[in-house]
LOPA-761078 format. One record per residue (C-alpha): x, z, y; chain. Coordinates in nm, 2 decimals, always signed. Layout:
N
X:Z:Y:chain
X:Z:Y:A
...
This chain:
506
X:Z:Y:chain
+3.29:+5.55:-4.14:A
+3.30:+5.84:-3.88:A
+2.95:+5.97:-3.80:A
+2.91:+6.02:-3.36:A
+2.81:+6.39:-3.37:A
+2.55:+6.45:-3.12:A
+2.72:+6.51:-2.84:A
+2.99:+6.28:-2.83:A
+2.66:+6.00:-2.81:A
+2.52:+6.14:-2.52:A
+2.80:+6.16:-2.33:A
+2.89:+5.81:-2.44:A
+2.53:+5.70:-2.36:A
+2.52:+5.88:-1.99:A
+2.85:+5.63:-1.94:A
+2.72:+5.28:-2.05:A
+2.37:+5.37:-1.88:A
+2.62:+5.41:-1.53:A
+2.73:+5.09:-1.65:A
+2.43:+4.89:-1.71:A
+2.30:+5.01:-1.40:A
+2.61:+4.84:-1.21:A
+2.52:+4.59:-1.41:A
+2.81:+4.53:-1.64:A
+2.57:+4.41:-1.91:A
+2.86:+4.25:-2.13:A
+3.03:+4.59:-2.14:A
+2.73:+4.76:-2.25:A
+2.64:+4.48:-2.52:A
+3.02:+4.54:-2.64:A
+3.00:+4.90:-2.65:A
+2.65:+4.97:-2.81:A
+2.74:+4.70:-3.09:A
+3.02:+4.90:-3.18:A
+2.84:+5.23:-3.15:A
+2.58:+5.12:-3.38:A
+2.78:+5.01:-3.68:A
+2.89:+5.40:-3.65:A
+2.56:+5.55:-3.60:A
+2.18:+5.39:-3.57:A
+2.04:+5.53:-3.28:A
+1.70:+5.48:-3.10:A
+1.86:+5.50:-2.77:A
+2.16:+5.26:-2.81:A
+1.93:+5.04:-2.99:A
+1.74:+5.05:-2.67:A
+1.97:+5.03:-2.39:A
+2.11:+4.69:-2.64:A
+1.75:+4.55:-2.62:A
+1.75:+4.56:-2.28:A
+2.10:+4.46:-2.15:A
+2.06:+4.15:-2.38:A
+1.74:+4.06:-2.16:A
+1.92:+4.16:-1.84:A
+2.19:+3.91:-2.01:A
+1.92:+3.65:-2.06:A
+1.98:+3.64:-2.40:A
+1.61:+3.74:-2.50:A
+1.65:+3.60:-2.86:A
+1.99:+3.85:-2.96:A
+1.72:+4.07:-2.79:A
+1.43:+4.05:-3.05:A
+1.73:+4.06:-3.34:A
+1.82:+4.42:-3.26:A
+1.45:+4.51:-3.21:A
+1.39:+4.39:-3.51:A
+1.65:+4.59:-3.69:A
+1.57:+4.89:-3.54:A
+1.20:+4.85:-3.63:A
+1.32:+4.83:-3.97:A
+1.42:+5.15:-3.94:A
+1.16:+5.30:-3.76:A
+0.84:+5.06:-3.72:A
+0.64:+5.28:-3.53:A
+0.83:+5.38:-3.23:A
+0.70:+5.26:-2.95:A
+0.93:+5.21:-2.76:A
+1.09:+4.96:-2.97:A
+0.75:+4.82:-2.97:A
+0.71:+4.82:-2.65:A
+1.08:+4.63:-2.58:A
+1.05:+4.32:-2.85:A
+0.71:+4.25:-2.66:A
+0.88:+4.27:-2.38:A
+1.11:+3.99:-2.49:A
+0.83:+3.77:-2.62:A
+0.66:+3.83:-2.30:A
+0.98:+3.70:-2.12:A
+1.00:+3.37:-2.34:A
+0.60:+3.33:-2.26:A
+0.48:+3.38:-2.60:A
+0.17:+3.63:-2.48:A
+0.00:+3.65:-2.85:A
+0.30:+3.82:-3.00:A
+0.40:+4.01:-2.72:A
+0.03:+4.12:-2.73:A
+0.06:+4.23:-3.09:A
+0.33:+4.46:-3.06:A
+0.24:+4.63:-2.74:A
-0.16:+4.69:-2.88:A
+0.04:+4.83:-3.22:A
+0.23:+5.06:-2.97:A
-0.05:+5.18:-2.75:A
-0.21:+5.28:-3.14:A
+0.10:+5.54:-3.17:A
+0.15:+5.66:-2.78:A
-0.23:+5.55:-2.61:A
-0.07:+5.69:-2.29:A
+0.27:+5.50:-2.29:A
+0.28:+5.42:-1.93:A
+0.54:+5.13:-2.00:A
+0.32:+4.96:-2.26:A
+0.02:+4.98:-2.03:A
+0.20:+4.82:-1.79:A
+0.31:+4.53:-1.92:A
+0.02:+4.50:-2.11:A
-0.13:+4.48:-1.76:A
+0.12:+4.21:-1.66:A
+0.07:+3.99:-1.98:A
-0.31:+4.02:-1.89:A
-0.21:+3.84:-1.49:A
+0.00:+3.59:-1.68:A
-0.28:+3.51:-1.89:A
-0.55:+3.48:-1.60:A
-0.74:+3.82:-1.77:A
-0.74:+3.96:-1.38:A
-1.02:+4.22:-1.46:A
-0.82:+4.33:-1.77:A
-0.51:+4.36:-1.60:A
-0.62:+4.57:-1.35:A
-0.83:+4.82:-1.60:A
-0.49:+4.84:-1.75:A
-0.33:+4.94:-1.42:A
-0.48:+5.19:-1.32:A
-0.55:+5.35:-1.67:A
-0.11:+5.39:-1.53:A
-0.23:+5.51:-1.26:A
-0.45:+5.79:-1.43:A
-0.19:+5.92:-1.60:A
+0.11:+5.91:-1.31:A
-0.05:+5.83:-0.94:A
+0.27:+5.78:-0.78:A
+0.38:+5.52:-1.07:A
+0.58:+5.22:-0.82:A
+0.56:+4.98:-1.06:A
+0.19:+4.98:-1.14:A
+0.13:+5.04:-0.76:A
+0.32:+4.73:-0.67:A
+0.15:+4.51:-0.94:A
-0.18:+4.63:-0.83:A
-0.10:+4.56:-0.41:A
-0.03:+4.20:-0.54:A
-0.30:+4.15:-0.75:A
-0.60:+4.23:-0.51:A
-0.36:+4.03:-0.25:A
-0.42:+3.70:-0.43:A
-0.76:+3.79:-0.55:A
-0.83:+3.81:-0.13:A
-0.92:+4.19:-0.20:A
-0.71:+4.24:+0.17:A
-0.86:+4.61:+0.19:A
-0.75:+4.71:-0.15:A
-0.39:+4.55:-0.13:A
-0.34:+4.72:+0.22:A
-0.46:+5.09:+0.00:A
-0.14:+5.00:-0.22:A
+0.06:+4.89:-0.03:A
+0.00:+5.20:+0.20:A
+0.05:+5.42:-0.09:A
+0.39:+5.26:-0.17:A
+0.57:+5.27:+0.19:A
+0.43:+5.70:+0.16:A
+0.61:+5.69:-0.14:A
+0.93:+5.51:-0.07:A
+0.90:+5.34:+0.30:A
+1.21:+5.19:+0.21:A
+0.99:+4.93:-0.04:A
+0.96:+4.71:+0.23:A
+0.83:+4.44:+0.03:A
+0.49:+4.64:+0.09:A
+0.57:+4.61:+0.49:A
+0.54:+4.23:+0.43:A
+0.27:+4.21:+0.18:A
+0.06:+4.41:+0.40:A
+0.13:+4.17:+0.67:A
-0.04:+3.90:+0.44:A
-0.37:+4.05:+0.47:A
-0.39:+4.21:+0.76:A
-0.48:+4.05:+1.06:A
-0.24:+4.20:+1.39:A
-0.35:+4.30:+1.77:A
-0.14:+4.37:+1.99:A
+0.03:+4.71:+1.99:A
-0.03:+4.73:+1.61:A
+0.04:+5.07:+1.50:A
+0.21:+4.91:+1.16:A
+0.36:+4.60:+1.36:A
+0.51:+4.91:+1.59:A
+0.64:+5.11:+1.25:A
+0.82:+4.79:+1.13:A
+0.99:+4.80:+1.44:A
+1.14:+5.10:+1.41:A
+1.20:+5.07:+1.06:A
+1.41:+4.73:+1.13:A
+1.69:+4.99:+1.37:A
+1.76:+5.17:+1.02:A
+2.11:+5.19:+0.93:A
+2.04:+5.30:+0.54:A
+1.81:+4.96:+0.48:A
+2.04:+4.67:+0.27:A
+1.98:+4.34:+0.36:A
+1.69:+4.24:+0.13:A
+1.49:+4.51:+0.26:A
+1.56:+4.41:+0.60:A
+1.44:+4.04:+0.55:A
+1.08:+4.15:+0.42:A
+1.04:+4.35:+0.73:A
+1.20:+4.06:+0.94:A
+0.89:+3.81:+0.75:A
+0.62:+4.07:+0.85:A
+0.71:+4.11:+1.20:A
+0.74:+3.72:+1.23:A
+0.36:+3.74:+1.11:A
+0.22:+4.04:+1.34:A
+0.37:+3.81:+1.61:A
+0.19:+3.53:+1.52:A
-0.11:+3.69:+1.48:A
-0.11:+3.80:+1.84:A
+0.03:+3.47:+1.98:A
+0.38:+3.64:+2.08:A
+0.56:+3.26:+1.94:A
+0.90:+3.33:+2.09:A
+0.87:+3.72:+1.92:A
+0.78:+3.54:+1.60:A
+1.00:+3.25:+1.58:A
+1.28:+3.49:+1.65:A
+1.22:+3.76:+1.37:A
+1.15:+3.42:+1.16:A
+1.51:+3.28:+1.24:A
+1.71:+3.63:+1.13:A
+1.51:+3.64:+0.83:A
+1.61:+3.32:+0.72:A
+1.97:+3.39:+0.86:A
+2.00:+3.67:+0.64:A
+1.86:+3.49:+0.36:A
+2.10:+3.24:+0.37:A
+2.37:+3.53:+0.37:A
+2.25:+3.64:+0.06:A
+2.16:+3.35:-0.13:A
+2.51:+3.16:-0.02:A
+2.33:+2.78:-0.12:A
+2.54:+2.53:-0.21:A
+2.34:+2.19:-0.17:A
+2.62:+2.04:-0.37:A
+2.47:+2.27:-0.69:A
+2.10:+2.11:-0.66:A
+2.27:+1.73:-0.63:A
+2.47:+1.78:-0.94:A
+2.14:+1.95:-1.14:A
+1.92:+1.67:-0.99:A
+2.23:+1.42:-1.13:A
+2.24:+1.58:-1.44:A
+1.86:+1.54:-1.53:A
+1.90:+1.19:-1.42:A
+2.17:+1.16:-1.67:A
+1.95:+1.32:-1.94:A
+1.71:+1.10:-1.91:A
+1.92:+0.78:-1.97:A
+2.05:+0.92:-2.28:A
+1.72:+1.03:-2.44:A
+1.53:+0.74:-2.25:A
+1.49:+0.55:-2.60:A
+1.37:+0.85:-2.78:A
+1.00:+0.83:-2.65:A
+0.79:+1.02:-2.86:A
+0.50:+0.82:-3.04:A
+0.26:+1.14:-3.12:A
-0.07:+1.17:-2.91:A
-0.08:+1.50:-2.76:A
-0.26:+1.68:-2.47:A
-0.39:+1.53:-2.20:A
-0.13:+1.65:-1.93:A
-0.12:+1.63:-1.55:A
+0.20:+1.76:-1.34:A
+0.22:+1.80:-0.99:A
+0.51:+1.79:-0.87:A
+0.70:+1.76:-0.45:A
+0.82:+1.97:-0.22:A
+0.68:+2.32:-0.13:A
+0.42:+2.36:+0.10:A
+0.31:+2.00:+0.04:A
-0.04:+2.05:-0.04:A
-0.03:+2.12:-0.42:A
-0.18:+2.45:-0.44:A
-0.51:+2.28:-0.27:A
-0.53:+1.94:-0.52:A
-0.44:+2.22:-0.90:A
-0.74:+2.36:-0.72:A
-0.94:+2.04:-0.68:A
-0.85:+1.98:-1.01:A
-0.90:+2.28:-1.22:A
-1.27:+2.24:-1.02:A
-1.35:+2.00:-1.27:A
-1.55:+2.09:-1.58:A
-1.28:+1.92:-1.82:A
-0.91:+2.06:-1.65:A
-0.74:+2.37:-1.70:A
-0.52:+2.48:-1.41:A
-0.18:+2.59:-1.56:A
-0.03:+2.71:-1.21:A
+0.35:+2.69:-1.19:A
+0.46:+2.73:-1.47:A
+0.89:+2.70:-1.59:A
+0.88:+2.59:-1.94:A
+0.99:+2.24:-1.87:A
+1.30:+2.39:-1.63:A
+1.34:+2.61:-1.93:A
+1.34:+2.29:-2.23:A
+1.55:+2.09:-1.98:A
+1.84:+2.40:-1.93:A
+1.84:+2.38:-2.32:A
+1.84:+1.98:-2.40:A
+2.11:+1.94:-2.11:A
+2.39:+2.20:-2.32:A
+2.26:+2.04:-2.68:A
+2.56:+1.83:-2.82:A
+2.32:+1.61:-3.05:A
+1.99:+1.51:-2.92:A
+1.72:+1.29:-3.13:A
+1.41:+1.19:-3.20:A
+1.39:+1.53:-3.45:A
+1.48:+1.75:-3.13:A
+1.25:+1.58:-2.89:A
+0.98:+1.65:-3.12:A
+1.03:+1.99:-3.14:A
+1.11:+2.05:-2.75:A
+0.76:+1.88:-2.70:A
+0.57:+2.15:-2.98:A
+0.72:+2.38:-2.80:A
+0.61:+2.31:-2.46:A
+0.28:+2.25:-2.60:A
+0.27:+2.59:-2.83:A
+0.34:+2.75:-2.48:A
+0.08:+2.62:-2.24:A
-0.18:+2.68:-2.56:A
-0.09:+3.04:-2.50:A
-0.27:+3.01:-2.19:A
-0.56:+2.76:-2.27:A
-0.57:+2.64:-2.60:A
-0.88:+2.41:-2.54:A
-0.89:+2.01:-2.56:A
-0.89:+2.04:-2.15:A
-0.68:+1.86:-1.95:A
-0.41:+2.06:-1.83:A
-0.22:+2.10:-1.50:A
+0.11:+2.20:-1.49:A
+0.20:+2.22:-1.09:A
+0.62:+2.33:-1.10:A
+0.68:+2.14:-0.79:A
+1.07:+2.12:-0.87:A
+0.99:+1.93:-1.18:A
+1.03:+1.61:-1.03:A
+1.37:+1.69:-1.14:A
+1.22:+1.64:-1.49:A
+1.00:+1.34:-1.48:A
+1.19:+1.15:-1.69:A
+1.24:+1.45:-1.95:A
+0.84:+1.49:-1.90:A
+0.76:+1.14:-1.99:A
+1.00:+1.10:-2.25:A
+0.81:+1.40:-2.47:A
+0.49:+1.30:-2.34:A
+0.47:+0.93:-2.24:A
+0.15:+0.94:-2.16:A
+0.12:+1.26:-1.89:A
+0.00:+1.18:-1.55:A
+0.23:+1.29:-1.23:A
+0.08:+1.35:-0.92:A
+0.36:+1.35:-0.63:A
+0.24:+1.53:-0.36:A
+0.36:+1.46:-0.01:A
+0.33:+1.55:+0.36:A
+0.41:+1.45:+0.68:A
+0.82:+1.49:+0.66:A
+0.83:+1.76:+1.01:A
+0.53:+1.97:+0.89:A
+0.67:+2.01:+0.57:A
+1.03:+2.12:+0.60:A
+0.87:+2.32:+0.89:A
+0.62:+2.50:+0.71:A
+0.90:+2.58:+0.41:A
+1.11:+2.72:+0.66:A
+0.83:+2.95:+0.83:A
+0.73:+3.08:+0.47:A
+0.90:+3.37:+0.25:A
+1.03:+3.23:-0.08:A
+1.20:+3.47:-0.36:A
+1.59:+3.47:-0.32:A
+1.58:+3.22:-0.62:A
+1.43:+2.94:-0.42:A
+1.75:+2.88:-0.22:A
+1.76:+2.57:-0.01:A
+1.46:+2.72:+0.25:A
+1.65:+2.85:+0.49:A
+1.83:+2.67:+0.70:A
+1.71:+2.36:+0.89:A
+1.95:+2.12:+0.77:A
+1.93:+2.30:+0.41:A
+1.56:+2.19:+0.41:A
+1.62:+1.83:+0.52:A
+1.92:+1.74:+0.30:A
+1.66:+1.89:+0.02:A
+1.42:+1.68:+0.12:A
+1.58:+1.38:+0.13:A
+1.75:+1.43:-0.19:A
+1.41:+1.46:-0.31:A
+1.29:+1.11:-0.17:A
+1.59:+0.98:-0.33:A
+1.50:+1.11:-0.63:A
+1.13:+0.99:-0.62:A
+1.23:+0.65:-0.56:A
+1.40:+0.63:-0.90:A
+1.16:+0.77:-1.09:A
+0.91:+0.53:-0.96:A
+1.09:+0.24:-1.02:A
+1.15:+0.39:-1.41:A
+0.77:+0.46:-1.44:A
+0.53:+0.29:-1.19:A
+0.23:+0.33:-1.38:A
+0.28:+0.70:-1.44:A
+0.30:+0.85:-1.11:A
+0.02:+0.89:-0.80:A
+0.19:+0.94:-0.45:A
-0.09:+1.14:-0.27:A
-0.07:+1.19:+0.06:A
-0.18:+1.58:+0.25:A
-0.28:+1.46:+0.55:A
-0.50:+1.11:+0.37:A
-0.65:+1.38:+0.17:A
-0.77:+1.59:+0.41:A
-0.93:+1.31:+0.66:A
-1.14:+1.13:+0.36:A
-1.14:+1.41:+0.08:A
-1.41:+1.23:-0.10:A
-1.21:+0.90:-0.14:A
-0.90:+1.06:-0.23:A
-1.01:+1.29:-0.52:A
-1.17:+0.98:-0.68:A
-0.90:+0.79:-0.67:A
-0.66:+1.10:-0.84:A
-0.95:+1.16:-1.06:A
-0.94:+0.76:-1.20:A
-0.54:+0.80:-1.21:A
-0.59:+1.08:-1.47:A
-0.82:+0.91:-1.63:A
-1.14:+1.17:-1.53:A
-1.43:+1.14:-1.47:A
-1.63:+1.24:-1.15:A
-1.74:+1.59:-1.12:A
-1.92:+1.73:-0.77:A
-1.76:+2.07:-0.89:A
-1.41:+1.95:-0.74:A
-1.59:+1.91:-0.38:A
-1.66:+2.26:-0.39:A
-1.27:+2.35:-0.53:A
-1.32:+2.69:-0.29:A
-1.58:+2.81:-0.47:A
-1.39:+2.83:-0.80:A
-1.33:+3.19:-0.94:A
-1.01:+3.02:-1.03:A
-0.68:+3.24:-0.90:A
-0.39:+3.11:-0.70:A
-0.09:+3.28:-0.73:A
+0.11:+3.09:-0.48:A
+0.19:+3.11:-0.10:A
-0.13:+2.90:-0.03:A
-0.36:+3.12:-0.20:A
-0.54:+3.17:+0.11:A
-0.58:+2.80:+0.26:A
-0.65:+2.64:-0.12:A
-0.91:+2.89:-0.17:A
-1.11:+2.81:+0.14:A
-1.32:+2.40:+0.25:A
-1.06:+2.12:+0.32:A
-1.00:+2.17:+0.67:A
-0.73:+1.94:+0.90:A
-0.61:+2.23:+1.09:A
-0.34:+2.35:+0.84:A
-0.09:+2.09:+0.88:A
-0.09:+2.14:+1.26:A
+0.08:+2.52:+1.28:A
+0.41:+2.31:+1.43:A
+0.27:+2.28:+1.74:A
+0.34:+2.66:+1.86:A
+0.67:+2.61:+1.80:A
+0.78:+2.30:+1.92:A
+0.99:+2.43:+2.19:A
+1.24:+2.62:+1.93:A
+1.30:+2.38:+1.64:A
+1.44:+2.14:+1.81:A
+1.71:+2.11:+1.53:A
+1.51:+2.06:+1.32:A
+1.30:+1.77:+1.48:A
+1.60:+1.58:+1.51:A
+1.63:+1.55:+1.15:A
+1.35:+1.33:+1.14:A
């Protein structure tokens, strides 16, 4: 076996980096393998880990860390990568362990401390998290990373003053971060001739911005114009964001019809392989976006006996897996259910009732039901106009891809009817159609009626849902953390004039 002098591995490494950064992560994969049966070095061990995750295969991943460990347990920055990858498949304990064993050999690792920081927001630790930031931020001030965590933390903690500090300090960093331009717009409330509404402006005429850095900008502006009442200015910085959104996302409804089709399809063939176990006492919320949800988890998790779980993937995760599995049984159902279970306990491991509010899991119901037959779903709806409106007026994450288009949204939507109607037919006694706008004229009436559905009793805590120290980490943060008010579901009317093609949907 020839042994890679020095030299020839760094030169070899400064190619596959050039590569990985282009993203060819299957090249990279290929070529470190090889180099490593030649030579065992830290770095290719490395850059493996971590083009495995970019590859989303996080469990080839841990294997390498694992071998290299072997070798050398106390490098952190192997340490610091396999808890990466058990942070990635949500288990927080072990990823915990092996960052709090690195930070023992490097108490200044600014990667560990970060992600430490991050496991501590996953796991609802917000005061911990933030210690952990800016113990970053003590060591390197101008640290992105850490900066952009911290700007989102205090935004969803409604800490406006100390996200706008961040995100201030990001944009004189790199003003080409315009993700900051839009978070700022969050919490900042715009007058007219708004010296950062007029610097996203001029920022929008840059030639050297790509496209996603353009649409936050185009999402901020749409909001300083809002906030001053300019409705044509907004809806019209609104509409190219969306535009360009599209551009980049290139949705194909025909993609969500055939996933939808395919969990359908699931179910049928593991419909007779019901699991008998008791187990947790489970609620999932599930609908469209923007339907309401954010305010009922909230409700909810008010109570004295529920845990609110947030939105959560692990049941998108189980059913990507079951769906490729050639043989499915009772043996596999069983163990798809410990898992989902062994995952939620990493973030409440109490006899609670817990709330699980991925709205695209009505995808899942009949997966849901089939590992635990006797969780609660709590469809959330809305009046059909306000709701495809108020998707398309929102910023989602490139990931979420039917949003931006008007006839995008309403296809969507009605696939999702569609697909509610079956599920109710499968399981009439398992699922609670509550209604946004019924909720909001007789709050009182409503939340008993969820609260008997899920087999709760009362509590006065979940009339005073605002009150809860409770994070919410989704677009509604702001209106679920404040009373039940019925102005929400009324934004439409500013805009009446301009979404015509969208009202004739419906």
């Amino acid at each position: 076996m020839n042994i890679l002098s020095d030299e020839v591995l760094k030169k070899k490494y400064d190619q596959l980096y050039k590569k990985f950064v282009k993203g060819n992560f299957l090249e990279v994969i290929r070529e470190c393998n090889k180099i490593l049966k030649k030579r065992k070095h830290q770095l290719f061990f490395n850059l493996l880990s971590i083009a495995y995750q970019k590859n989303g295969e996080i469990e080839k991943s841990i294997d390498v860390m694992r071998e290299a460990l072997a070798l050398n347990p106390n490098h952190p920055n192997f340490l610091n990568n396999i808890g990466t990858c058990f942070y990635k498949i949500h288990k927080y304990s072990e990823a915990k362990k092996y960052f709090e064993k690195g930070l023992e050999i490097d108490n200044n690792h600014l990667h560990i401390l970060n992600n430490l920081g991050n496991l501590k927001r996953e796991t609802n630790k917000i005061e911990e998290s933030i210690e952990y930031y800016k113990k970053v931020l003590s060591i390197q001030k101008d640290a992105l990373p850490t900066l952009i965590n911290l700007a989102g933390i205090y935004r969803i903690t409604n800490q406006k003053e100390d996200s706008k500090k961040y995100c201030k300090r990001i944009l004189e960093l790199n003003k080409k971060l315009t993700d900051a331009d839009r978070q700022y717009s969050l919490v900042h409330k715009y007058v007219k001739n708004d010296p950062h509404l007029n610097e996203m402006l001029k920022k929008i005429n840059d030639d050297d911005l790509n496209n996603l850095e353009k649409i936050h900008l185009y999402y901020g502006v749409h909001k300083a114009y809002e906030d001053i009442e300019d409705y044509k200015n907004a809806f019209k910085f609104l509409k190219m964001g969306n535009e360009l959104t599209k551009k980049e996302t290139k949705y194909n409804f025909s993609k969500d019809e055939k996933k939808i089709n395919n969990c359908i399809n699931l179910y049928k063939k593991i419909k007779h392989f019901k699991s008998s176990k008791t187990h947790r006492n489970l609620i999932f919320i599930v609908g469209m976006p923007r339907s309401g949800s954010s305010l009922i988890e909230q409700i909810l998790s008010s109570h004295k006996n529920v845990f609110g779980g947030g939105e959560i993937p692990y049941i998108q995760e189980i059913a990507n897996k079951i769906i490729n599995e050639k043989k499915i049984d009772v043996s596999s159902i069983d163990n798809y259910r410990n898992d989902y279970l062994s995952l939620i306990s990493e973030l409440n491991d109490s006899s609670s009732f817990f709330t699980d509010k991925e709205l695209l899991n009505f995808y899942n119901i009949g997966l849901i039901l089939s590992l635990f037959p006797k969780a609660r779903i709590i469809n959330c709806t809305r009046d059909p106009l306000d709701n495809c409106w108020s998707i398309y007026k929102n910023y989602f994450p490139i990931k979420t891809e039917f949003v931006n288009d008007f006839k995008d949204i309403t296809k969507f939507y009605k696939l999702y009817l569609n697909t509610m109607k079956f599920w109710e037919r499968e399981f009439p006694k398992n699922i609670f159609n509550l209604n946004y706008e019924i909720l909001v004229e007789n709050p009182k009436h409503q939340i008993e009626k969820i609260l008997n559905f899920c087999g709760l009793e009362w509590d006065e805590n979940v009339m005073s849902h605002h009150k809860s120290s409770r994070i919410i980490r989704t677009l509604s943060f702001d209106q679920a953390n404040k009373p039940i008010s019925k102005k929400v579901y009324n934004s439409i009317k500013n805009y009446k004039s301009m979404i015509g093609d969208l009202i004739k949907e419906f």
